[in-house]
OpenMM code with the backbone's topology and positions (N, CA, C; nanometers):
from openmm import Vec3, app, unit

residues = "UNK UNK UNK UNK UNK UNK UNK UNK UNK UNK UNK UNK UNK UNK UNK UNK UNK UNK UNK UNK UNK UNK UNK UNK UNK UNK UNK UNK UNK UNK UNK UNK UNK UNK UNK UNK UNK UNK UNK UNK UNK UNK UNK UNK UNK UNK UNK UNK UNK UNK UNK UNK UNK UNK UNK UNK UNK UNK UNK UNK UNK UNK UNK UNK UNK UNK UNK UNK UNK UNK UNK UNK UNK UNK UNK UNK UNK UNK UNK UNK UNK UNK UNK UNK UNK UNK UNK UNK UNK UNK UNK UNK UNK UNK UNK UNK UNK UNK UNK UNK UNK UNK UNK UNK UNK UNK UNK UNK UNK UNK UNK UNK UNK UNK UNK UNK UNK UNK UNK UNK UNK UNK UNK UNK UNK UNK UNK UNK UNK UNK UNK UNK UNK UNK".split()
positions = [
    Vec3(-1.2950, -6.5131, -1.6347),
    Vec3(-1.2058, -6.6264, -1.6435),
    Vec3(-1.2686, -6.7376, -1.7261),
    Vec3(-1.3206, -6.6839, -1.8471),
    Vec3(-1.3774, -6.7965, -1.9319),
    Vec3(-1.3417, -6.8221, -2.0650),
    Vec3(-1.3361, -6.8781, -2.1332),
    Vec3(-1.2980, -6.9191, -2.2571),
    Vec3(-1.4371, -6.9491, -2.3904),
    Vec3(-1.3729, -6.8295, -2.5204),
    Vec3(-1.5134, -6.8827, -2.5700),
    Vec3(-1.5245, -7.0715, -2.6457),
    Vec3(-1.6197, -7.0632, -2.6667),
    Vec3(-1.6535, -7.1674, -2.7404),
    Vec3(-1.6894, -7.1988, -2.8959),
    Vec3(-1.5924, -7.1823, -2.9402),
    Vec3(-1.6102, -7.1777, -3.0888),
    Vec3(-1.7480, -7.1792, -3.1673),
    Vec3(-1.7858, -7.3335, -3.1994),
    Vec3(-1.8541, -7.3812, -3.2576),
    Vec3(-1.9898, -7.3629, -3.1833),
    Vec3(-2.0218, -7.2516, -3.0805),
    Vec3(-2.1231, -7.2557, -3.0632),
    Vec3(-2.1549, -7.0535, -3.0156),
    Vec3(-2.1941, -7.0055, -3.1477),
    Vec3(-2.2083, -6.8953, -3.1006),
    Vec3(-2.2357, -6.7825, -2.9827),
    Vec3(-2.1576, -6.6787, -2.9511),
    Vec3(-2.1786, -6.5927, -2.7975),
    Vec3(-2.2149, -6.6585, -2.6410),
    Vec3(-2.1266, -6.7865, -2.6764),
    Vec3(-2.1224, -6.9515, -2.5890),
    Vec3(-1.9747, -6.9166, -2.4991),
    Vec3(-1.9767, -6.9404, -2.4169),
    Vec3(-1.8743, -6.9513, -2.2922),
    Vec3(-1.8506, -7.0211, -2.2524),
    Vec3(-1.7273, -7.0875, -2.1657),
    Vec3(-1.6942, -7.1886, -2.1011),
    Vec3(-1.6461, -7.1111, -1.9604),
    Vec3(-1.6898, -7.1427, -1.8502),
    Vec3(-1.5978, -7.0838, -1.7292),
    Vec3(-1.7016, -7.0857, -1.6127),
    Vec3(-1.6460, -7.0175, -1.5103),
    Vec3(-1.6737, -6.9624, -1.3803),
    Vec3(-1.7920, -6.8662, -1.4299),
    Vec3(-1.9201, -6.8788, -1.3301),
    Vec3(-2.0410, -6.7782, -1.3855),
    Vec3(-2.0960, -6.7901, -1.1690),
    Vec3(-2.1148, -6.6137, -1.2083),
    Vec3(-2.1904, -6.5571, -1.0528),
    Vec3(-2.3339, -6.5726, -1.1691),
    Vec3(-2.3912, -6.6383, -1.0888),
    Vec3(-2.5316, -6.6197, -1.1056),
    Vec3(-2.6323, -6.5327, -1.0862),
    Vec3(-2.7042, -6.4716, -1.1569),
    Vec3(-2.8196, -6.3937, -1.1054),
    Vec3(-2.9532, -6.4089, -1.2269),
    Vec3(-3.0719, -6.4447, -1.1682),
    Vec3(-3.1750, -6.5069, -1.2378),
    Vec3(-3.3159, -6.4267, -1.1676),
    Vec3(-3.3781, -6.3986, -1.2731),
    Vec3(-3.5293, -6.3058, -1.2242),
    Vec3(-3.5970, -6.3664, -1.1330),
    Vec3(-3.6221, -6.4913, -1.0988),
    Vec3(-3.6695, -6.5739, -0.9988),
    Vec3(-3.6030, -6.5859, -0.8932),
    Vec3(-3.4539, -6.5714, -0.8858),
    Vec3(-3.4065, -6.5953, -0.7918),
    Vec3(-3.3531, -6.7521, -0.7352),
    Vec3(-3.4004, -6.8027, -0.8108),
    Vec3(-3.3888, -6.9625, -0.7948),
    Vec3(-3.2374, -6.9592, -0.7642),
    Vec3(-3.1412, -6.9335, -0.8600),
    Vec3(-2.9689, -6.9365, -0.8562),
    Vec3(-2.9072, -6.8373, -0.7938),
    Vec3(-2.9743, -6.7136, -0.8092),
    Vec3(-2.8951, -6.5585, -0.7262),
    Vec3(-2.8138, -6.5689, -0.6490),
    Vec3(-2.7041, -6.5756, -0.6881),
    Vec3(-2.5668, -6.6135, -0.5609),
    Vec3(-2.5089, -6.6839, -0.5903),
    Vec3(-2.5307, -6.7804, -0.6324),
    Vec3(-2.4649, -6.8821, -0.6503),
    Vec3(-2.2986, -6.9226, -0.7667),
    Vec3(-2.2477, -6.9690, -0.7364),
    Vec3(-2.1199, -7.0077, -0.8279),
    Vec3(-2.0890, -7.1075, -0.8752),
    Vec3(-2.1560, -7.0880, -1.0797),
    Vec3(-2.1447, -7.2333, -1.1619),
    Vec3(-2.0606, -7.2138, -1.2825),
    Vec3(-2.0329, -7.3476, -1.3127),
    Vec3(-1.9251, -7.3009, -1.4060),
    Vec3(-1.9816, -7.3648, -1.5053),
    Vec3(-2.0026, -7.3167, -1.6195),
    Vec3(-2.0969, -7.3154, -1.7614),
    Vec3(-2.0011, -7.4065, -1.8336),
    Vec3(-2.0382, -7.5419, -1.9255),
    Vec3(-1.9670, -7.6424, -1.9662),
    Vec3(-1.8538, -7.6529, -1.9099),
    Vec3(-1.8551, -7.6972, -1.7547),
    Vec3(-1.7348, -7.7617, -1.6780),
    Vec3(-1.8225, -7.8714, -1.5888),
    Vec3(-1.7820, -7.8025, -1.4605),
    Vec3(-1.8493, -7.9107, -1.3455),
    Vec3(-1.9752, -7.8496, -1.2574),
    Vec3(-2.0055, -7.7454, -1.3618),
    Vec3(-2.1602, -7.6885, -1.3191),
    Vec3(-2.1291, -7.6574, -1.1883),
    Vec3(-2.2737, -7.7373, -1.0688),
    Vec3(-2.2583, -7.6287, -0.9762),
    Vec3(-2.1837, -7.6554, -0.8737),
    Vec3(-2.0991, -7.5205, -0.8389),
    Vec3(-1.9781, -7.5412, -0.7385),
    Vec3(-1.9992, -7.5097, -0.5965),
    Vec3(-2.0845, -7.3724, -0.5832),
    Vec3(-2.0993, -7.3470, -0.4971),
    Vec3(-2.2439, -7.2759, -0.4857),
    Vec3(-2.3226, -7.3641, -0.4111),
    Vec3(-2.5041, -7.3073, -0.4186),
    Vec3(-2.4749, -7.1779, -0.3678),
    Vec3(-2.5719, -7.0918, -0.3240),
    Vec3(-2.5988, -6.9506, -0.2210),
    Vec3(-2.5686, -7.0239, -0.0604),
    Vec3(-2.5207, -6.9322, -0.0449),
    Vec3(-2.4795, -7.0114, 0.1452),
    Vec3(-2.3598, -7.0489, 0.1410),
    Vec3(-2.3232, -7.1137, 0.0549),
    Vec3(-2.1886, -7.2320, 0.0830),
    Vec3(-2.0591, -7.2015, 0.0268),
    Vec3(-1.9719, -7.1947, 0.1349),
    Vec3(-1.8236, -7.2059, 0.1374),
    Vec3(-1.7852, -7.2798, 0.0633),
    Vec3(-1.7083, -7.3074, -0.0304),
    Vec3(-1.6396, -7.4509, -0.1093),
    Vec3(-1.5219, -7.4756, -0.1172),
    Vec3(-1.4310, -7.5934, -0.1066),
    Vec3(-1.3209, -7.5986, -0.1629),
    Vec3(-1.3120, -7.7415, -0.2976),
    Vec3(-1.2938, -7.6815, -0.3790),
    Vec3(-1.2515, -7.7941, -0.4566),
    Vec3(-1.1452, -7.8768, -0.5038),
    Vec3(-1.1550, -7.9797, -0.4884),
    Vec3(-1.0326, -8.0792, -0.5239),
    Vec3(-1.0430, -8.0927, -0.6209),
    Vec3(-0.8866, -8.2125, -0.7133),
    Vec3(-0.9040, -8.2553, -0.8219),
    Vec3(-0.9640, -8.4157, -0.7738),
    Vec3(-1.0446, -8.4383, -0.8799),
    Vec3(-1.1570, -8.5585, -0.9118),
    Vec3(-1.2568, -8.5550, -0.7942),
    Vec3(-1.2880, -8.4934, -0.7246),
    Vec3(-1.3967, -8.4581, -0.6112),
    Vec3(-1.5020, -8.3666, -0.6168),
    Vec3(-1.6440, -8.4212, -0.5473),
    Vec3(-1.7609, -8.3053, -0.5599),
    Vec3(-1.6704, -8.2243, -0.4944),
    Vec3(-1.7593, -8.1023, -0.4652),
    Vec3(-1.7034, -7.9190, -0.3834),
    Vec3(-1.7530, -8.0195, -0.2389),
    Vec3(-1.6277, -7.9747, -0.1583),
    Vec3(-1.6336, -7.9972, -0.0286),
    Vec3(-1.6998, -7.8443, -0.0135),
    Vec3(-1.8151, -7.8349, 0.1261),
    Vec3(-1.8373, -7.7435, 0.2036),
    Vec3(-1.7033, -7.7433, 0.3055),
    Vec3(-1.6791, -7.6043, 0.3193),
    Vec3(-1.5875, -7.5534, 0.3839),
    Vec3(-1.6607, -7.4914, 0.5045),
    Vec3(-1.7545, -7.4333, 0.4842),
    Vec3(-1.8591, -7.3119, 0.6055),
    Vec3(-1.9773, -7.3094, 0.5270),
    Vec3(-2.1016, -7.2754, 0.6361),
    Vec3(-2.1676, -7.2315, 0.5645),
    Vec3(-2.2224, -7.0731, 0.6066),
    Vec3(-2.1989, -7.0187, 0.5184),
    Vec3(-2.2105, -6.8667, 0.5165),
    Vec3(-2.3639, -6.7746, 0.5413),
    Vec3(-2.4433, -6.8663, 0.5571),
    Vec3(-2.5869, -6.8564, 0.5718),
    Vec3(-2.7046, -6.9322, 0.5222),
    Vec3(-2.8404, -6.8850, 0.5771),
    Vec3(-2.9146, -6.9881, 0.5028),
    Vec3(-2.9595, -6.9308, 0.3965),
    Vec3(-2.9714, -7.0384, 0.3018),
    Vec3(-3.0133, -7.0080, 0.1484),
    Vec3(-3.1288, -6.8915, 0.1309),
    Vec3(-3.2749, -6.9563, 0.2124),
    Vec3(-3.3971, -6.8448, 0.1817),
    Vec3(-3.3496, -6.7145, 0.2514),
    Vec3(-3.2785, -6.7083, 0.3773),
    Vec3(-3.2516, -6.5751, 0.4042),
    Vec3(-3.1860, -6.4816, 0.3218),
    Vec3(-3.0625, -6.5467, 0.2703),
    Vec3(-2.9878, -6.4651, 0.2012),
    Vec3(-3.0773, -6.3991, 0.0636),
    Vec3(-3.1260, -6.5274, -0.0091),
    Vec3(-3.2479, -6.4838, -0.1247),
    Vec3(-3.3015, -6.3524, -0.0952),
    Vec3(-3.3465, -6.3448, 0.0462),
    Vec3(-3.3885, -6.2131, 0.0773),
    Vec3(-3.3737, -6.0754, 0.0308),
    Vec3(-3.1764, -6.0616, 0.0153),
    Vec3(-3.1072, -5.9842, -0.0098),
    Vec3(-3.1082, -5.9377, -0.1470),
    Vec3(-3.1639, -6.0187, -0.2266),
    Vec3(-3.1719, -5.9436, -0.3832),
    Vec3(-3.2899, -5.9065, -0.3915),
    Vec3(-3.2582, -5.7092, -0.4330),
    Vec3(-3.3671, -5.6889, -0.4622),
    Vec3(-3.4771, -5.7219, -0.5666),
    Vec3(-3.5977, -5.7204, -0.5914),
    Vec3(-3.6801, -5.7318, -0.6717),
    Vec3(-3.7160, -5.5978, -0.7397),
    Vec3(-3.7081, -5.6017, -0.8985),
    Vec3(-3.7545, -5.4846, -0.9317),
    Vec3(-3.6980, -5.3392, -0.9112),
    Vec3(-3.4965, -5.4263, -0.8720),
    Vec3(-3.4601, -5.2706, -0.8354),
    Vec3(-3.3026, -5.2942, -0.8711),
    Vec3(-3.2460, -5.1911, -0.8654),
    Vec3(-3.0853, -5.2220, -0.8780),
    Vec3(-2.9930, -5.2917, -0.8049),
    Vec3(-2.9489, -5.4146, -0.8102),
    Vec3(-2.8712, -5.4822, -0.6883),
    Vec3(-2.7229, -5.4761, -0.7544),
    Vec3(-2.6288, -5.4606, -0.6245),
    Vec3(-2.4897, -5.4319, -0.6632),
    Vec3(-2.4701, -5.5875, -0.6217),
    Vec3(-2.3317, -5.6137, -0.7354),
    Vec3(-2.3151, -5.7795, -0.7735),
    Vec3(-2.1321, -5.6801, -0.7321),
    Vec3(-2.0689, -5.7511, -0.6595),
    Vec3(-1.9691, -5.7758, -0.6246),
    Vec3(-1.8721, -5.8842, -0.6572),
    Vec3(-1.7934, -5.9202, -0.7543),
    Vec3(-1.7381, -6.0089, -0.7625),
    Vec3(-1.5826, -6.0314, -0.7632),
    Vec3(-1.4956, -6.0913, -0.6634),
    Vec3(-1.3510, -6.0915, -0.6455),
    Vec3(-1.3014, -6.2236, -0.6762),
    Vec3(-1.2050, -6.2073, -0.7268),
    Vec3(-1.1290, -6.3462, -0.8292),
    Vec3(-0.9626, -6.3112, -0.7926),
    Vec3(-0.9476, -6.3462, -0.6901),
    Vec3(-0.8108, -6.3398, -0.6827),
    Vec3(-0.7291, -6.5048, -0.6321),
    Vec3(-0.6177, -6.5195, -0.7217),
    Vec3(-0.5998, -6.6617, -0.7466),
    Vec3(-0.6653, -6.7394, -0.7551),
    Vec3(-0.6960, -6.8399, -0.6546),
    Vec3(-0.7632, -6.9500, -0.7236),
    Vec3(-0.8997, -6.9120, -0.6330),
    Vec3(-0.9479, -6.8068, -0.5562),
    Vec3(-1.0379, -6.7752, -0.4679),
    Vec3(-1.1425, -6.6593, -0.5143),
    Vec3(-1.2739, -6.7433, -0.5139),
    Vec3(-1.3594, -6.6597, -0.5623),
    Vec3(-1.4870, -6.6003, -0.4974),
    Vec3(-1.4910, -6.5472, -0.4889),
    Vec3(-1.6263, -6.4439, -0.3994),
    Vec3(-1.7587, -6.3739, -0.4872),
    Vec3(-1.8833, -6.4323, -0.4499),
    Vec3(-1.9735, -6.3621, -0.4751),
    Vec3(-2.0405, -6.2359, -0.3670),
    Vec3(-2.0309, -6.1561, -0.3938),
    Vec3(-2.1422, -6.0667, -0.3207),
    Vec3(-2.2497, -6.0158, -0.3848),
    Vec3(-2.3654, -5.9918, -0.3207),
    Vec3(-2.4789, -5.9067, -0.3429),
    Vec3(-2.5515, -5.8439, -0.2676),
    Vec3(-2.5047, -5.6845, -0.2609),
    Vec3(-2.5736, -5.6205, -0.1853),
    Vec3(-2.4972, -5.5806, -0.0741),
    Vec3(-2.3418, -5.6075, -0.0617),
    Vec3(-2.2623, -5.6518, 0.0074),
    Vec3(-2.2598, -5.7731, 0.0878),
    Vec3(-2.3254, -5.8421, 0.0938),
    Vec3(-2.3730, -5.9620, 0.1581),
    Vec3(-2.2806, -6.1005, 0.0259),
    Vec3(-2.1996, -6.1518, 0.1345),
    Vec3(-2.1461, -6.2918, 0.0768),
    Vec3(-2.2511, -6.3898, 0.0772),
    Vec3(-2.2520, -6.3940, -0.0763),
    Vec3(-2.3663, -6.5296, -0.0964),
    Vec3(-2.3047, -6.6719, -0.1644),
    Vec3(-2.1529, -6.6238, -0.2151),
    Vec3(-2.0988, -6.8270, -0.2634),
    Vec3(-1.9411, -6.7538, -0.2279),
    Vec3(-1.8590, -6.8564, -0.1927),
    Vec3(-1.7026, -6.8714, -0.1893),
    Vec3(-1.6526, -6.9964, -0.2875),
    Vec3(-1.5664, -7.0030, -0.3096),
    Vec3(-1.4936, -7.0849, -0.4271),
    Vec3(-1.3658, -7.0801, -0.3973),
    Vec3(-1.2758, -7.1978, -0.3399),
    Vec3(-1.1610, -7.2142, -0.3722),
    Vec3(-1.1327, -7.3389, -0.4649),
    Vec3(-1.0820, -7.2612, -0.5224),
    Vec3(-1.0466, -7.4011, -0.6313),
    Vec3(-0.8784, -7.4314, -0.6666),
    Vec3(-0.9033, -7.5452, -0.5627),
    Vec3(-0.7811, -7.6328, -0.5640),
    Vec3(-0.7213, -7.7071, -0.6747),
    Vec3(-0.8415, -7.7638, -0.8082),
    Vec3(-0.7864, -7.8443, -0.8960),
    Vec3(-0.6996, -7.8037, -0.9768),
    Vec3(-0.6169, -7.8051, -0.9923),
    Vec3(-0.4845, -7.7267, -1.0968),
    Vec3(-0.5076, -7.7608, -1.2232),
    Vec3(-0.5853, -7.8285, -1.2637),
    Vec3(-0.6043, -7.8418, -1.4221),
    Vec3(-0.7084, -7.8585, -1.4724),
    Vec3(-0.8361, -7.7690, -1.3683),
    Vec3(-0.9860, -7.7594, -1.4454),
    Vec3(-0.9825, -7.6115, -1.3842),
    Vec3(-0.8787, -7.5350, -1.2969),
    Vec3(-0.9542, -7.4202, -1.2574),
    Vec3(-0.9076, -7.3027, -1.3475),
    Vec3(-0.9346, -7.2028, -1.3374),
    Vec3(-0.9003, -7.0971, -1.4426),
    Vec3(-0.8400, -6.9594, -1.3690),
    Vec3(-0.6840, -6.9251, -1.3631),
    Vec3(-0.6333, -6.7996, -1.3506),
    Vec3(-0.6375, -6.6907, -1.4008),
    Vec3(-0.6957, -6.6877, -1.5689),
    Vec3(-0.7237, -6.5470, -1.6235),
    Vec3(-0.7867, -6.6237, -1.7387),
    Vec3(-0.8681, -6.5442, -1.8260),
    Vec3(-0.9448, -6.5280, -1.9295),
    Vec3(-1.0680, -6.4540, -1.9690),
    Vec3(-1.1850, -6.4846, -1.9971),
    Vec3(-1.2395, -6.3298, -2.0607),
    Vec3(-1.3357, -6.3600, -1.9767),
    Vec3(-1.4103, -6.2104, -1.9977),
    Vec3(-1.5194, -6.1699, -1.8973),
    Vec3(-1.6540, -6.1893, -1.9886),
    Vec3(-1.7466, -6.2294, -1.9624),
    Vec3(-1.8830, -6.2235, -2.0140),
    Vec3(-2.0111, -6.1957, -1.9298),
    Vec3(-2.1206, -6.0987, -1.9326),
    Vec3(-2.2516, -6.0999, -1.9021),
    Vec3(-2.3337, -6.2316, -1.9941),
    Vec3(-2.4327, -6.2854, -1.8579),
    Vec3(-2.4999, -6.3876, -1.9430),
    Vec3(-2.6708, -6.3387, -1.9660),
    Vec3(-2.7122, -6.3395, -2.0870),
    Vec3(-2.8477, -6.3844, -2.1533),
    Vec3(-2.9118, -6.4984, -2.1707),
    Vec3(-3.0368, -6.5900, -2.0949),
    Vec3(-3.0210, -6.6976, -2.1374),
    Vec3(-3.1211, -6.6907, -2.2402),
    Vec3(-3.0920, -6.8326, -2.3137),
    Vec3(-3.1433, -6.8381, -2.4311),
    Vec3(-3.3625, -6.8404, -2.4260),
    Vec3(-3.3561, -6.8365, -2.5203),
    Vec3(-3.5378, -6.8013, -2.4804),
    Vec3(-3.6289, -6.7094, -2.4938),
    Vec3(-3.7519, -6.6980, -2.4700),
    Vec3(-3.8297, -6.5420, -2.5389),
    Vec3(-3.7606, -6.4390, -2.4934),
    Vec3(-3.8093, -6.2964, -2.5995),
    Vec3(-3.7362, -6.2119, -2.4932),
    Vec3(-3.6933, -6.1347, -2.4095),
    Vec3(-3.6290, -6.0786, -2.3399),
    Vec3(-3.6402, -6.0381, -2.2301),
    Vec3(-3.5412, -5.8973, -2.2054),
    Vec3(-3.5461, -5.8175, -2.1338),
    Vec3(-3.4657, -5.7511, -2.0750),
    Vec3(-3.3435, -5.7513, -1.9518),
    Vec3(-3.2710, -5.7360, -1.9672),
    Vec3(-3.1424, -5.7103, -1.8654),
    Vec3(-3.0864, -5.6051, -1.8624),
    Vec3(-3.0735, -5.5239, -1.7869),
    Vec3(-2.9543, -5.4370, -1.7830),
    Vec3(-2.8458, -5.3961, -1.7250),
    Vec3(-2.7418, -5.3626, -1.7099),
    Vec3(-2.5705, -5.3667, -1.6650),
    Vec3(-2.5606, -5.2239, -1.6112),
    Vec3(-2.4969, -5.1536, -1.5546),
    Vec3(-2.4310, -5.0367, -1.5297),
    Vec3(-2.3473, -5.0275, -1.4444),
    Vec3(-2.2881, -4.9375, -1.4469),
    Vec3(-2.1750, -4.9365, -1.3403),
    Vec3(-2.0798, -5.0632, -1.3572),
    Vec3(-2.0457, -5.0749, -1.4651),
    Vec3(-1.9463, -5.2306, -1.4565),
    Vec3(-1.7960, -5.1782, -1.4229),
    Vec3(-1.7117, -5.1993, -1.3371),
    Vec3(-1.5792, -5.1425, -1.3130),
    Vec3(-1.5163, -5.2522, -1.2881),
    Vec3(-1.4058, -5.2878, -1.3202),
    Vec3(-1.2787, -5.4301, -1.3549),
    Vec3(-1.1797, -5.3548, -1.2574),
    Vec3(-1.1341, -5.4395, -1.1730),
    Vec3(-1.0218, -5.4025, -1.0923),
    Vec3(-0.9125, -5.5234, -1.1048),
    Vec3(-0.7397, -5.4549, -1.1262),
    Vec3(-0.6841, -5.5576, -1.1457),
    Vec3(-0.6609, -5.6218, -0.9828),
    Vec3(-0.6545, -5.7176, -0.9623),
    Vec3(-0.5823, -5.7227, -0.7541),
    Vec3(-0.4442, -5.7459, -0.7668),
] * unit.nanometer
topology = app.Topology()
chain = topology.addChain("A")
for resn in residues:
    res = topology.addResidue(resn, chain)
    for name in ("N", "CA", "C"):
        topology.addAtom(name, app.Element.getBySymbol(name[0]), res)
């Protein structure tokens, strides 16, 4: 559900599940040139228009859940986008929720992207990617 960005090459605008070699973000739900971060690891959200993300629940604690991604191994990334409601999983384990209430910053359809961040370089790899319509 993102939109590219012209003037700035293999650049995105949108909704991003996080996952980072450190783990620092793993879980989490930010939205890349919008209103950044929406929903840390742990936390339920609902968002309004002109308002931070209200916590809704909190779904666990942050270092525990961290737990759940493996290191050094294949972790299954789960991600559901149906209307304005968004779900991270990893591992089967819910690590961010997202409802997004604002009707004119949130996004109902647009394109899909894997992220690289910019910097020396590095390896990532994808498999098993399967798109389901709901």
């Amino acid at each position: 559900r993102s939109t590219e960005v012209p003037e700035v090459k293999w650049a995105m605008q949108g909704y991003q599940a996080d996952i980072d070699g450190k783990d620092q973000w793993s879980g989490q739900n930010y939205e890349e040139r919008g209103r950044q971060f929406l929903a840390y690891r742990g936390q339920s959200v609902i968002l309004k228009p002109g308002s931070k993300p209200e916590i809704a629940r909190v779904l666990g604690d942050r270092a525990e859940l961290q737990k759940k991604v493996l290191k050094e191994d294949w972790n299954q990334v789960h991600l559901i986008a149906k209307g304005n409601h968004l779900q991270h999983f990893t591992n089967g384990v819910l690590m961010a929720e997202v409802i997004d209430d604002d009707p004119e910053k949130r996004r109902l359809k647009g394109l899909l992207g894997v992220q690289v961040h910019v910097g020396p370089p590095m390896k990532i790899e994808y498999r098993k990617i399967l798109l389901k319509k709901l």
